[in-house]
C-alpha positions as CSV (number, residue, x, y, z in Angstrom):
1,X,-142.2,251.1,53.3
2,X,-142.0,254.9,53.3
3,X,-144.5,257.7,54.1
4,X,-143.4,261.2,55.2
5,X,-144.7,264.6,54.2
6,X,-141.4,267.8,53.7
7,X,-142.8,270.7,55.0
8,X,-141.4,273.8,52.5
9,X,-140.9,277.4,54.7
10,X,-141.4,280.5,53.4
11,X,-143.8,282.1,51.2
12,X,-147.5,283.4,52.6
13,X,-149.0,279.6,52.9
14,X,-147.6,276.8,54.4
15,X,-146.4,274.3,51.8
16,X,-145.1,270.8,51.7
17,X,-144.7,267.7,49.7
18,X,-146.3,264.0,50.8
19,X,-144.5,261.0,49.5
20,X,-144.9,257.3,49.9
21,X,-142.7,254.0,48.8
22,X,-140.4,251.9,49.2
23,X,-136.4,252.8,50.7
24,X,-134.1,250.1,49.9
25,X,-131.5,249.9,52.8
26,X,-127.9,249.2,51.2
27,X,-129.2,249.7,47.4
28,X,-127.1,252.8,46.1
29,X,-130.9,254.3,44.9
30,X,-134.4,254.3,45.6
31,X,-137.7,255.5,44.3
32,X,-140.7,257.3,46.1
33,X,-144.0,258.2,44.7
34,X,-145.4,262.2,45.7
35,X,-148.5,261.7,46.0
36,X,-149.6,265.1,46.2
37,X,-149.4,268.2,49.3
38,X,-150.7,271.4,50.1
39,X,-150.8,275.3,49.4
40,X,-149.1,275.5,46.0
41,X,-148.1,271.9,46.1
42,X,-152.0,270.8,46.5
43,X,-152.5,268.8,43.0
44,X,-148.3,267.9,43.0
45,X,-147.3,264.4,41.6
46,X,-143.8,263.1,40.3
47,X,-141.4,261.0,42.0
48,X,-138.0,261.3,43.7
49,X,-134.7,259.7,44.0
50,X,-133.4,258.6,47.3
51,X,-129.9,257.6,48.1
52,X,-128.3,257.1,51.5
53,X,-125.3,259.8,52.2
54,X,-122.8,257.1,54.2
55,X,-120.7,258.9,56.1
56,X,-116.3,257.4,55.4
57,X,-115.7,254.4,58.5
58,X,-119.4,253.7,58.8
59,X,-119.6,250.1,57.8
60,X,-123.3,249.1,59.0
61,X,-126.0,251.1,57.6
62,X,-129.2,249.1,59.2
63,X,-131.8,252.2,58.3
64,X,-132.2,253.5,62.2
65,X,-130.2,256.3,61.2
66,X,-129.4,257.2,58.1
67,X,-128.8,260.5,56.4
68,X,-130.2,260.8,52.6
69,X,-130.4,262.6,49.9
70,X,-133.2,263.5,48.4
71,X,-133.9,264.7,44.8
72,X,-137.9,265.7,44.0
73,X,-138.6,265.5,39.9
74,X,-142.1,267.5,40.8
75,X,-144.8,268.8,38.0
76,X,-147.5,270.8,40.0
């Protein structure tokens, strides 16, 4: 299970994004629900793809730490 809130900079008011699922460790992509946020992201909902960025020689990717991309598919 995932929870985590992306803070956005910039702009007058402090922004960010609040998203909660499930990461599957060692599946090529996974989906998280947002679940809403604050300034102009206050009423936000959408999901977003997540997909671990294995760097070439790393053979064990256990989830401790992992880099990811993230891509947010946002309607606000």
């Amino acid at each position: 299970m995932m929870a985590f809130t992306a803070m956005i900079e910039g702009g007058e008011y402090g922004n960010s994004i609040n998203f909660y699922g499930v990461f599957k460790i060692g599946s090529p992509m996974s989906h998280l629900s947002v679940t809403g946020g604050t300034g102009k992201f206050k009423s936000a909902s959408g999901f977003a793809e997540v997909r671990s960025l294995i760097p070439s020689g790393q053979h064990v990717t256990d989830g401790a730490e992992t880099l990811l991309r993230i891509i947010v598919h946002l309607s606000y």
